[in-house]
Backbone as a printed PyTorch tensor [residue, N CA C, xyz], in Angstrom:
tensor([[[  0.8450,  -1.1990,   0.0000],
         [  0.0000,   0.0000,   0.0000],
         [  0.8720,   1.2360,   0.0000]],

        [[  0.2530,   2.4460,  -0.5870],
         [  1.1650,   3.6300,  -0.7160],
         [  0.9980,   4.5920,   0.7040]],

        [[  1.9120,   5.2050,   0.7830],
         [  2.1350,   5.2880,   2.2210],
         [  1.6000,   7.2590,   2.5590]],

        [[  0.4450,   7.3500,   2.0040],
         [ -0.4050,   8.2050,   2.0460],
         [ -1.1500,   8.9470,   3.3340]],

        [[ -1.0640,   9.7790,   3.8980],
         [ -2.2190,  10.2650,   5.2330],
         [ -3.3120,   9.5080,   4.6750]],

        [[ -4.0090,   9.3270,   5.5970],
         [ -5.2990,   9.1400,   5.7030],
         [ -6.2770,   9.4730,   7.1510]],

        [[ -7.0650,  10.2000,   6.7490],
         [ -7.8710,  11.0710,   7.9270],
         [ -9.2290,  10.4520,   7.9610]],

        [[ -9.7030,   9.9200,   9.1530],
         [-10.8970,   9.1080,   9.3450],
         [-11.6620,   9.8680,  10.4010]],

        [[-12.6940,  10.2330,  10.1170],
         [-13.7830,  10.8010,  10.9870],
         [-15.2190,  10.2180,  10.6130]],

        [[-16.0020,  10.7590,  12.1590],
         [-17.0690,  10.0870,  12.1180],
         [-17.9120,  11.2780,  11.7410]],

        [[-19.0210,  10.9290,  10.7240],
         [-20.1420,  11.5520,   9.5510],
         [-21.3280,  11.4770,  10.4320]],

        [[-21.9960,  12.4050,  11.6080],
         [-23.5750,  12.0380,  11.9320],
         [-24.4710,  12.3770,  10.6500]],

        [[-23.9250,  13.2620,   9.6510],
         [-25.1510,  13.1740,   8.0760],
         [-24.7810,  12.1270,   7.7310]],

        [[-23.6810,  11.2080,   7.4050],
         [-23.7480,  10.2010,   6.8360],
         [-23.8050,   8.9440,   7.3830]],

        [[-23.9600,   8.8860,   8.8460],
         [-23.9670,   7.6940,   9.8930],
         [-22.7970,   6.9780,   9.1570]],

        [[-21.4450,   7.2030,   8.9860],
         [-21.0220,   6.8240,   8.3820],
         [-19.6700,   7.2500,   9.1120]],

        [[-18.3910,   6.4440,   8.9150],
         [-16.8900,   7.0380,   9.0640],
         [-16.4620,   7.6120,   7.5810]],

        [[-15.5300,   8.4510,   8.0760],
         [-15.4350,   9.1630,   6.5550],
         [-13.5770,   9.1140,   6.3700]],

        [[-13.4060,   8.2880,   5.4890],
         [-11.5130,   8.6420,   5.0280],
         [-11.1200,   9.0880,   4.1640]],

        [[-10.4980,   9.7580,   4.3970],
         [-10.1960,  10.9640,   3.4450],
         [ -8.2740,  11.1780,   3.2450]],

        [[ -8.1550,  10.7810,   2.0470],
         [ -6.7750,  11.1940,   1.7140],
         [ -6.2870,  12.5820,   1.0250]],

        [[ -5.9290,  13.4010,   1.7120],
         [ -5.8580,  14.8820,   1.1560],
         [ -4.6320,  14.8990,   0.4790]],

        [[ -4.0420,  14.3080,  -0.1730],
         [ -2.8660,  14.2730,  -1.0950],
         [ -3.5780,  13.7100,  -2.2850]],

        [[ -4.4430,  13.4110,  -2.5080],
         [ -4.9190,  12.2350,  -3.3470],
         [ -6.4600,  13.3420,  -3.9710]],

        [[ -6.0410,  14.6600,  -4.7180],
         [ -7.0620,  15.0530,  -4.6770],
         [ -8.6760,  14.8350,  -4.8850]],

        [[ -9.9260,  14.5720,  -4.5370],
         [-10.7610,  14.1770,  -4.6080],
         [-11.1160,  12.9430,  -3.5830]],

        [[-10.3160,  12.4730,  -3.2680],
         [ -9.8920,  10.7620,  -3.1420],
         [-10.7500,  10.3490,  -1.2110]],

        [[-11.9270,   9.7650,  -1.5410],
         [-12.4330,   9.3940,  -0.1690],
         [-13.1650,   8.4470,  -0.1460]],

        [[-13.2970,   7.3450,   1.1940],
         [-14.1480,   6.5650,   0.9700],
         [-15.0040,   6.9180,   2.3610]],

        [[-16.1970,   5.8030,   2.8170],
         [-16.9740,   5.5210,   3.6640],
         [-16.8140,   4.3450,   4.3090]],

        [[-17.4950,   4.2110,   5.3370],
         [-17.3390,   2.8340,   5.7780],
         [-18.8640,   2.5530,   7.4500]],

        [[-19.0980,   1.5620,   7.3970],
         [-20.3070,   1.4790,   8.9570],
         [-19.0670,   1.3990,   9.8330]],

        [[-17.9660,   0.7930,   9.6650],
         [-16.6490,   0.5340,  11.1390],
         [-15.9270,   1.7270,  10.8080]],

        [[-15.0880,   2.0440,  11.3490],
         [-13.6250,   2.6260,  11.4110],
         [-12.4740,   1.6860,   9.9660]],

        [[-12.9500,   0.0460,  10.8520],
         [-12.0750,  -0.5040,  10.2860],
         [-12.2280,  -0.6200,   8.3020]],

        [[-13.5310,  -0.7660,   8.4600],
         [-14.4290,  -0.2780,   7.0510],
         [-13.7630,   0.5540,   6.1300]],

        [[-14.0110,   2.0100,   6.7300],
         [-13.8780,   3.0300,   5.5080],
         [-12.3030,   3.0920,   6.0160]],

        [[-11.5930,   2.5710,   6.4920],
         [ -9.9760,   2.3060,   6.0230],
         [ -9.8500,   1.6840,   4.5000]],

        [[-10.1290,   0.0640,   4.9980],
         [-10.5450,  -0.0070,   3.8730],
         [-10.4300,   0.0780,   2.5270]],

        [[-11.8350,   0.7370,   2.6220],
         [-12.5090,   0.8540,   1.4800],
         [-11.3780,   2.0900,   0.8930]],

        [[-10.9760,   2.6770,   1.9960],
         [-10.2120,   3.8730,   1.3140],
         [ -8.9640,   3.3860,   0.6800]],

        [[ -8.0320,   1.9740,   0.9670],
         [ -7.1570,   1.8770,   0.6840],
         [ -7.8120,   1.5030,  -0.9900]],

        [[ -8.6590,   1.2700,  -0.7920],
         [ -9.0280,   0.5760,  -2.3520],
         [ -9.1870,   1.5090,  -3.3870]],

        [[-10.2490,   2.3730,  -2.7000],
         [-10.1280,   3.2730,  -3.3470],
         [ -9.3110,   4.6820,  -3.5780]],

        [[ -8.0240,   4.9030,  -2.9820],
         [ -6.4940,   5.5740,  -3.6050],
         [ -5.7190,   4.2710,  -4.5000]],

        [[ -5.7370,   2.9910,  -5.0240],
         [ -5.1500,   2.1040,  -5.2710],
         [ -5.8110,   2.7580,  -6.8410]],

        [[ -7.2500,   2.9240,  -6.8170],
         [ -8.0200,   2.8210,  -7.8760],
         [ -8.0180,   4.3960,  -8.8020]],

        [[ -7.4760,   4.9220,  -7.9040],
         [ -7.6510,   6.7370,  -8.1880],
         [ -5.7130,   6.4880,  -8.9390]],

        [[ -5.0810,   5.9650,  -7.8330],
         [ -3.4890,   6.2510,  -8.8610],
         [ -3.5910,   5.5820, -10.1910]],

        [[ -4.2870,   4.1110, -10.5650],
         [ -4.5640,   3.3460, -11.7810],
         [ -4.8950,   4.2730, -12.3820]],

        [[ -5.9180,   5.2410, -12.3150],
         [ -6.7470,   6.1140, -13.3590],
         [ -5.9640,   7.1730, -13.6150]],

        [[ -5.0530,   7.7960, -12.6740],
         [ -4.0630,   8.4830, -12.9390],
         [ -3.2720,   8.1680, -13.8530]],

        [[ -2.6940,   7.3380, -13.9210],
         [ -1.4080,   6.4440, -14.5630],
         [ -2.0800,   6.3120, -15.9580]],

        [[ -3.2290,   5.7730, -16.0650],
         [ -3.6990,   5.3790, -17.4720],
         [ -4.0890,   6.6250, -18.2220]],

        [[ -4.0540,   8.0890, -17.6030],
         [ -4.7670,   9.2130, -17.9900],
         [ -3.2790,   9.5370, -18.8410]],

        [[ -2.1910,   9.5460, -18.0860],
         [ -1.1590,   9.9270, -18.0530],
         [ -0.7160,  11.2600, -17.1610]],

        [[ -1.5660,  11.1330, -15.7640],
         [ -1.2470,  12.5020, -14.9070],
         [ -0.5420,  11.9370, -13.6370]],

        [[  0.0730,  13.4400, -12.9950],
         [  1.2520,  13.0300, -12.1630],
         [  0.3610,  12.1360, -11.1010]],

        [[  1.1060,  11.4740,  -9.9550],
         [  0.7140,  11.2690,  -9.0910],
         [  1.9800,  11.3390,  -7.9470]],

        [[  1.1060,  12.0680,  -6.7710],
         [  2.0400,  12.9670,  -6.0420],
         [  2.9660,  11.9300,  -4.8730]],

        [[  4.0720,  11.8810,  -4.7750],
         [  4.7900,  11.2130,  -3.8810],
         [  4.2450,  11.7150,  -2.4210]],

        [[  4.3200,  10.1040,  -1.4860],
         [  3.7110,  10.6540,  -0.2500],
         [  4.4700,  11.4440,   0.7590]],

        [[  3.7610,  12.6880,   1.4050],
         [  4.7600,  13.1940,   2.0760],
         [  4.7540,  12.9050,   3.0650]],

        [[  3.8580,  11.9520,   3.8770],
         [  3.6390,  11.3660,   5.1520],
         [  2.5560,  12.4240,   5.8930]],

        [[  2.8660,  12.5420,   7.3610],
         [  1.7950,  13.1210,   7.9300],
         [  1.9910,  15.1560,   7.6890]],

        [[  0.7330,  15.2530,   7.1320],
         [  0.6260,  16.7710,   6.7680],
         [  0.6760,  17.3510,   8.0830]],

        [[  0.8890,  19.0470,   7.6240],
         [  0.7990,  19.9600,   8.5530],
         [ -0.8210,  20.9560,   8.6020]],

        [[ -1.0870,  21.0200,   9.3310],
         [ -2.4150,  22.0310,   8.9500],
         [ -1.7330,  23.6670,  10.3530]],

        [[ -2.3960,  24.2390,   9.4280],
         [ -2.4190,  25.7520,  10.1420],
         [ -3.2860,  25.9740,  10.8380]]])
């Protein structure tokens, strides 16, 4: 697996956990567990770099854990 942040919070609109890779623009999944929308998220950044690659657009090296302001 690519060694990407991934930010998991819990959704009360979506009764749902929410993961979210902010390097990976667009790039999020869902899940009913925690362990779930991990996951589902690894699957889906696996599936977002393929579409990258076949588009022919960059895809960004991981920088590990971000900084926020």
């Amino acid at each position: 697996m690519y060694k990407y942040e991934i930010i998991i919070y819990w959704s009360e609109t979506d009764n749902a956990y929410i993961a979210e890779i902010p390097e990976l623009a667009g790039c999020m999944a869902d899940g009913k567990t925690y362990a779930k929308a991990l996951q589902n998220a690894e699957i889906v950044a696996s599936e977002w770099i393929e579409t990258a690659r076949s588009l022919g657009r960059g895809i960004p090296i991981p920088r590990g854990k971000l900084i926020y302001a």
